[in-house]
C-alpha positions as CSV (number, residue, x, y, z in Angstrom):
1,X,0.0,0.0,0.0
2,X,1.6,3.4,-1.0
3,X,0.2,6.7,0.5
4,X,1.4,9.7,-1.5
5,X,2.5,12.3,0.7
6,X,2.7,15.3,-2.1
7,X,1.0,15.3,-5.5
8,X,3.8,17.0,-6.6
9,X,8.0,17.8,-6.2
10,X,8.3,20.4,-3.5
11,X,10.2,23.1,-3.7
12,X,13.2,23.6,-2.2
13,X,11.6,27.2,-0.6
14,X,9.6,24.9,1.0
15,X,11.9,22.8,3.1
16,X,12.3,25.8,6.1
17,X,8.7,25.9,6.8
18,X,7.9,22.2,7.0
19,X,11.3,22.0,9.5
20,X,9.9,24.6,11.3
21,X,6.4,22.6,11.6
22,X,7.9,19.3,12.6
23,X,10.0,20.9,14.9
24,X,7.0,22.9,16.7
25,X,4.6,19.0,16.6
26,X,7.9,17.9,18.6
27,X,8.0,20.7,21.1
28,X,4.4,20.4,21.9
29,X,4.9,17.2,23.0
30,X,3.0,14.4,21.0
31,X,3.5,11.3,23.2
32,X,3.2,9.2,19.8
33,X,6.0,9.6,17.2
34,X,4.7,8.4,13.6
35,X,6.2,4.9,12.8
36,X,6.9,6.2,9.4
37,X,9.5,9.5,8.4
38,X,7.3,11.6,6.4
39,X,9.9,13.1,3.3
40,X,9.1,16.2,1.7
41,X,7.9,14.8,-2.1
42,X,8.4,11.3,-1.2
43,X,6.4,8.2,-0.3
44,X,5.6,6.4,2.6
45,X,5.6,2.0,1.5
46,X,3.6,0.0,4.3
47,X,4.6,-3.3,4.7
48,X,1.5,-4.4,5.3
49,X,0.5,-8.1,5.1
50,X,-3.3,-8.0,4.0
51,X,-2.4,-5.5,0.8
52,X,-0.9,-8.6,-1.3
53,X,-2.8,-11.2,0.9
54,X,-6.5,-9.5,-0.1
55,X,-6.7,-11.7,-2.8
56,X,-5.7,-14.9,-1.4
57,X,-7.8,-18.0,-2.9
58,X,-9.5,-19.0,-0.2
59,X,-11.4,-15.6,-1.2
60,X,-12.2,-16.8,-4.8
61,X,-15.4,-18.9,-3.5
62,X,-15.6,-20.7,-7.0
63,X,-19.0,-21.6,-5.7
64,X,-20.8,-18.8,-4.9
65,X,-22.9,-18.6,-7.8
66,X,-23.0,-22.0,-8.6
67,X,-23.7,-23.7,-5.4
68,X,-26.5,-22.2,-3.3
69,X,-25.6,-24.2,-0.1
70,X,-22.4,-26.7,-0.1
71,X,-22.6,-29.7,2.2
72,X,-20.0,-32.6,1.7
73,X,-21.3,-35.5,4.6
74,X,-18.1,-37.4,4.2
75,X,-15.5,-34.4,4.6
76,X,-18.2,-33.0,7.2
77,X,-17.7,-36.6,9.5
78,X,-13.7,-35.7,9.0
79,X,-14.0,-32.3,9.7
80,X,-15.7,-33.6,13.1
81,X,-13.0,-36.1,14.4
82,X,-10.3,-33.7,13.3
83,X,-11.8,-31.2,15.5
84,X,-12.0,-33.9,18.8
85,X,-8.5,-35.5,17.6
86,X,-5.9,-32.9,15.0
87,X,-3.9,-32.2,14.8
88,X,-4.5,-28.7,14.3
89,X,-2.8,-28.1,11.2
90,X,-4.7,-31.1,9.4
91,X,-8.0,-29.6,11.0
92,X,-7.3,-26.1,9.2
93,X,-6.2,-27.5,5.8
94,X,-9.4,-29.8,6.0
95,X,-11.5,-26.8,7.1
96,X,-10.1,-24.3,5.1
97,X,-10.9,-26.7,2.0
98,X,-14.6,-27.2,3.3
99,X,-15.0,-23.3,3.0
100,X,-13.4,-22.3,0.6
101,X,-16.2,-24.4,-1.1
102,X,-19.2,-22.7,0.3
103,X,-22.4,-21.4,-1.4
104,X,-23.8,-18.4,-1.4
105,X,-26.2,-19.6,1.9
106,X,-23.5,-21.4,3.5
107,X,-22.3,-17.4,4.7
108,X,-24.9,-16.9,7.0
109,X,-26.5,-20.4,7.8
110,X,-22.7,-21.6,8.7
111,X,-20.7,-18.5,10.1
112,X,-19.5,-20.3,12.7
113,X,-17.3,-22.6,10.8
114,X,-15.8,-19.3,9.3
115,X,-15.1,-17.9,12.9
116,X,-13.4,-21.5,13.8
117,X,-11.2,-21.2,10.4
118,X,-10.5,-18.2,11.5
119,X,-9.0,-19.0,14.8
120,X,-7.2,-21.7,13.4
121,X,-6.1,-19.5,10.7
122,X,-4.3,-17.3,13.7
123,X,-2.1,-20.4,14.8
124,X,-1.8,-22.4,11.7
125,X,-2.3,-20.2,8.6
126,X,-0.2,-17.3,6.5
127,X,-0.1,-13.8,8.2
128,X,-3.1,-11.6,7.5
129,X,-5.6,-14.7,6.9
130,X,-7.4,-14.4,10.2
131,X,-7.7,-11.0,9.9
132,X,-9.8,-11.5,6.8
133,X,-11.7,-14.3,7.9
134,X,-12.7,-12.5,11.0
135,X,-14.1,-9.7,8.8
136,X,-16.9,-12.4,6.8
137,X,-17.4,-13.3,10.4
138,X,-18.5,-9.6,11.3
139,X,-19.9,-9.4,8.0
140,X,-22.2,-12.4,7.7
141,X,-23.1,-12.7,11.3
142,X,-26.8,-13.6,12.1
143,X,-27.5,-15.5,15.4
144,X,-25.6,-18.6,17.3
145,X,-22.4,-17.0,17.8
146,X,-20.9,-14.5,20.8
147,X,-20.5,-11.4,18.4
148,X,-18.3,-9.8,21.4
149,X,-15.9,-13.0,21.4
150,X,-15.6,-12.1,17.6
151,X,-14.7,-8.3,18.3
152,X,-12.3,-9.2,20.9
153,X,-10.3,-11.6,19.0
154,X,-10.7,-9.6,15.6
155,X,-9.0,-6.9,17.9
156,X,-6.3,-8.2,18.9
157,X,-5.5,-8.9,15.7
158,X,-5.7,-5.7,14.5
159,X,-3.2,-4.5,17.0
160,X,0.4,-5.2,14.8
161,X,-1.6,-2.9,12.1
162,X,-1.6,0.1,14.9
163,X,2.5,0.6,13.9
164,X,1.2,2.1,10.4
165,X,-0.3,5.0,11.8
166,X,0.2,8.4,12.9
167,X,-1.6,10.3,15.8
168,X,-4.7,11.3,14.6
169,X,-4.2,14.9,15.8
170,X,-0.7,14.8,13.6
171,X,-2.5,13.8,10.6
172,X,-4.5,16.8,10.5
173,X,-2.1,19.2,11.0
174,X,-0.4,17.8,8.2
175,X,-3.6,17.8,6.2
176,X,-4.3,21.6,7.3
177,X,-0.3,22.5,6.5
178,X,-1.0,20.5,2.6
179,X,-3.5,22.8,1.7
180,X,-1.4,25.6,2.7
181,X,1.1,24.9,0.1
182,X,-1.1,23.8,-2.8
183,X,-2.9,25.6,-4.9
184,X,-4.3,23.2,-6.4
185,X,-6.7,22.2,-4.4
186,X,-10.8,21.6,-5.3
187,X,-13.6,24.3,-4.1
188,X,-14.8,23.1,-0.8
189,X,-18.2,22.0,-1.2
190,X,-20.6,24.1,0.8
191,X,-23.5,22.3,3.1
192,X,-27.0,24.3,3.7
193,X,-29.7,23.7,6.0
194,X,-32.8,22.6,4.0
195,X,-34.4,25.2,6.9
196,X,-37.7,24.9,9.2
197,X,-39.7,24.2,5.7
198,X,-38.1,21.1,5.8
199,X,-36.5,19.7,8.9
200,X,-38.4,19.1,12.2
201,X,-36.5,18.7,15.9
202,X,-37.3,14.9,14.9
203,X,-34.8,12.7,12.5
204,X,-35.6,13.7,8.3
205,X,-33.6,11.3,6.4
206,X,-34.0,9.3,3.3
207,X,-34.8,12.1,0.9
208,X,-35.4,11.1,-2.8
209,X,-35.9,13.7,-6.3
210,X,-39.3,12.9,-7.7
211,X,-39.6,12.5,-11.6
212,X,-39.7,16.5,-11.7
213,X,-36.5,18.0,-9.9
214,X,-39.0,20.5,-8.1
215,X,-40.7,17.3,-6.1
216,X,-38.9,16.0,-2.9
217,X,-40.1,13.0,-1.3
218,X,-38.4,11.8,2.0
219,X,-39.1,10.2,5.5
220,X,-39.4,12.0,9.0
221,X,-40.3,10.5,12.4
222,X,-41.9,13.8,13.3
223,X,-44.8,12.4,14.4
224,X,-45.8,11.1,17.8
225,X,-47.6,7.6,18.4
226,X,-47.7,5.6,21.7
227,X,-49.2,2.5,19.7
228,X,-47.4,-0.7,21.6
229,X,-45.0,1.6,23.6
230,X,-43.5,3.0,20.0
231,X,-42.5,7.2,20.8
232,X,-42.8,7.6,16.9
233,X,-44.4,7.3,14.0
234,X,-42.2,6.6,11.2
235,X,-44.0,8.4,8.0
236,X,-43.5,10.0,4.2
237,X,-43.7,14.0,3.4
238,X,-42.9,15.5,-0.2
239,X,-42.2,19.1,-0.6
240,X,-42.7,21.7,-3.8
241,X,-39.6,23.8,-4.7
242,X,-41.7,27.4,-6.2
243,X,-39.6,29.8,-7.0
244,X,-36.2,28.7,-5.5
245,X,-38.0,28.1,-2.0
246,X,-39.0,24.4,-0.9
247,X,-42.4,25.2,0.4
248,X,-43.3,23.8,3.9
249,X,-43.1,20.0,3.7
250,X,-47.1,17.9,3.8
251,X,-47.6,14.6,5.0
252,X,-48.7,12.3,2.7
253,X,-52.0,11.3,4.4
254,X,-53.3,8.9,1.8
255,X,-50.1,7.1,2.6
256,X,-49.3,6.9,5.8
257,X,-50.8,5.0,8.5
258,X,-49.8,4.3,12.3
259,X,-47.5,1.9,10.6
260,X,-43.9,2.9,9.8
261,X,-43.7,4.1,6.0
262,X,-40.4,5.4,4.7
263,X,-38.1,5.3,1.6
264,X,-40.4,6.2,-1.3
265,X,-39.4,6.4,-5.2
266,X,-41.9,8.0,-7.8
267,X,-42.0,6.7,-11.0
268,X,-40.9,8.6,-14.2
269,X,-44.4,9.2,-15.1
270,X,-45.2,10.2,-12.1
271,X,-48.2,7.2,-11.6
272,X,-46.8,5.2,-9.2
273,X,-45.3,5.6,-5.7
274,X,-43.4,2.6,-4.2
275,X,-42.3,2.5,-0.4
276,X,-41.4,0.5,2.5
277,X,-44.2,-0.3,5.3
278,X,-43.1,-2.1,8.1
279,X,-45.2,-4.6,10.5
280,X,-48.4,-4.3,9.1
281,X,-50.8,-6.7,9.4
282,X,-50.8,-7.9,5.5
283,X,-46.9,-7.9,5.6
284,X,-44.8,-10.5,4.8
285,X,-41.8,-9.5,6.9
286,X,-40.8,-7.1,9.2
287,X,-41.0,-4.3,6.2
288,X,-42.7,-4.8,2.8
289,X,-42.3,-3.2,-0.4
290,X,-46.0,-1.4,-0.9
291,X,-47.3,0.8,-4.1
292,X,-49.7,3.8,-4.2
293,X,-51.1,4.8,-7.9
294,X,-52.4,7.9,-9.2
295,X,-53.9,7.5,-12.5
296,X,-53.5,11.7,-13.0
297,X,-51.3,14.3,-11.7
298,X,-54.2,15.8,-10.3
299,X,-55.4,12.7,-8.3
300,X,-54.9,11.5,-5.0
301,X,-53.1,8.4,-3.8
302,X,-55.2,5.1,-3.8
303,X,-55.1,1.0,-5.4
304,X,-52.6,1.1,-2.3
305,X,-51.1,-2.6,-1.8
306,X,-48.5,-5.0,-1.0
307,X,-46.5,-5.7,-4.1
308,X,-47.1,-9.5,-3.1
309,X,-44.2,-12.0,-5.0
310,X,-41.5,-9.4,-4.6
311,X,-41.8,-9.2,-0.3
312,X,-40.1,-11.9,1.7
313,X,-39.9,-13.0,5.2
314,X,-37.2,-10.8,5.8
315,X,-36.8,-7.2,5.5
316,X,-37.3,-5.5,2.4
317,X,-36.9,-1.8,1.7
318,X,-35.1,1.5,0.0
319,X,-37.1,1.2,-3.4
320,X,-35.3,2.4,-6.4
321,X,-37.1,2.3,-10.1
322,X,-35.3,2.5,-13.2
323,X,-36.1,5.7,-16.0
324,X,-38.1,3.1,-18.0
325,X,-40.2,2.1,-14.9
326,X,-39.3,-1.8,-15.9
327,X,-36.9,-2.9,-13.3
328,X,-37.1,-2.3,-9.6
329,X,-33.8,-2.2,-7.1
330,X,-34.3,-2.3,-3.5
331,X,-32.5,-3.8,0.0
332,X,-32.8,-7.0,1.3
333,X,-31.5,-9.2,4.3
334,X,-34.0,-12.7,2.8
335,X,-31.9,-16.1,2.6
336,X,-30.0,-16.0,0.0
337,X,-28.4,-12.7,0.9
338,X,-24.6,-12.5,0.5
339,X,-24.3,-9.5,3.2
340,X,-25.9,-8.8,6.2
341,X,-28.5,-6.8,3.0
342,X,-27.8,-7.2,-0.8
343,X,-29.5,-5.2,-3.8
344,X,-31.8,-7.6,-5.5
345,X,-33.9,-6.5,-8.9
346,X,-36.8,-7.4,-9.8
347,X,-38.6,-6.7,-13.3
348,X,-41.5,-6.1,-15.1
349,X,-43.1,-8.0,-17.4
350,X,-45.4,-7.5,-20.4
351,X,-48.2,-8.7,-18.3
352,X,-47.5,-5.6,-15.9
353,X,-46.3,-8.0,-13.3
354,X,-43.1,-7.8,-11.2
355,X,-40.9,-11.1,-11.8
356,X,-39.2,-12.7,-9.0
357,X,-36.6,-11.0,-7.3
358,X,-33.1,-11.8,-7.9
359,X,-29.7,-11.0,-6.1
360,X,-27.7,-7.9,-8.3
């Protein structure tokens, strides 16, 4: 891994003030020297393990789109009495082998052999594999498994990589003293309150540009509820940009209901609203996918109803639709999920039905 100090060859006029400015971090007495000499115009190589090892192949997963759960009986028995008997080097070759195989379920229906490979990894395996291993742990972790164990040993593992850094404090400075010397730098990007119009004392987040770019859509928990000990109800506004100025922001009321709503998309004709509700009585998970239609601009909301097929068990949510209004993206944590939540698709047909959803 190479971290470029300068984007460019410093001049020699600028050697004084940079001495100066080391000298003055020293005399104000940083407790924590940098591992690394920074060099004016040079770089700084870490000789960091994971860079090269990243792509070691028991990463590869030649299954995972093959395979949707691997399960070898025989090599499973083996993978037992190597376990009760080693030796331990045997036991990580044989388990190592086992996952390297693993399907795309296998990643969160057997995490824990991952965490043991892991461990073993630490004793028996190259430098940097644990490290790794312990990050799909983290990653892919549902249920069965002490997450804090993970976090402590992942930890201490992470320790030897503390010798590549600087105080944080130093890094800044150093940052600060950069864009002192170059004038090349970007414009800094300016951040404005949306104003009262907008924002409540409440959390507003998830905003979204209808098909118009004067048309914002987005998801505030303004609202009070004490329906089964709940503070707040989770529902969607939209607000009107008129003349430069986002008018005061209106609840959709056809919409929302003393379920949570959130994370709308309109479609390009403006006909269709698609958003998340969450423990309803008619949903399939924890949070469906639900549409509203409005057969004119000058309608209200209404045919609204749970988008059936698409909706699993699990959590579904964050709705995004293509221009052409044929293909639907959105979050997921079903079975079959690679990540804790994936993007799956899902598109139309000519029949106006949404196909099965499919991992992106």
């Amino acid at each position: 891994m190479v971290i470029p100090i300068f984007s460019r060859p410093v001049k020699a006029s600028f050697l004084i003030p940079i001495t100066l400015f080391l000298c003055l971090l020293a005399l104000a007495g940083y407790s924590q020297k940098p591992k690394k000499k920074f060099k004016g115009g040079g770089i700084v190589q870490l000789d960091d393990s994971l860079t090269s090892f990243g792509q070691s192949d028991i990463f590869t997963f030649p299954n995972i789109n093959t395979v949707s759960f691997y399960y070898d009986p025989k090599l499973f028995k083996k993978l037992q009495e190597l376990r009760k008997s080693g030796p331990i080097e045997e036991y990580y070759r044989a388990l190592k082998f086992y996952v390297g195989n693993f399907g795309i379920q296998n990643f969160h229906e057997s995490t824990a052999m991952i965490w043991e490979l892991a461990r073993l990894s630490a004793k028996a395996g190259p430098p940097g594999e644990a490290v790794l291993l312990y990050k799909l742990v983290l990653k892919h972790h549902r249920q069965g498994l002490n997450i804090a164990d993970v976090f402590r040993e992942y930890d201490s593992l992470e320790r030897d990589k503390m010798k590549y850094y600087v105080p944080l404090d130093y890094y800044y400075q150093l940052v600060a003293y950069r864009k002192e010397i170059d004038t090349l730098r970007p414009p800094r990007s300016v951040l404005v309150n949306m104003g009262d119009n907008l924002n409540s004392l409440k959390e507003d987040y998830g905003p979204t540009i209808g098909n118009v770019d004067n048309l914002l859509f987005f998801t505030s928990k303004r609202n009070k509820l004490d329906l089964d000990k709940r503070q707040f109800d989770e529902d969607l506004f939209y607000s009107e940009r008129i003349d430069s100025i986002w008018m005061p922001a209106k609840a959709l009321d056809k919409i929302n209901t003393t379920y949570n709503e959130g994370s709308a998309c309109l479609s390009f004709d403006g006909k269709y609203l698609i958003f998340s509700r969450c423990n309803a009585a008619d949903s399939r998970g924890n949070c469906d996918l639900y549409v509203a239609e409005r057969p004119s601009a000058d309608s209200t909301w209404r045919y609204i109803h749970n988008m059936g097929a698409i909706n699993s068990s699990g959590w579904d949510s964050h709705p995004s639709l293509s221009h052409t209004g044929d293909t639907l993206f959105f979050a997921s944590n079903r079975v079959g999920s690679f990540g804790l939540s994936d993007i799956f698709l899902s598109i139309k047909g000519l029949d106006g039905k949404w196909g099965r959803a499919m991992n992106a």
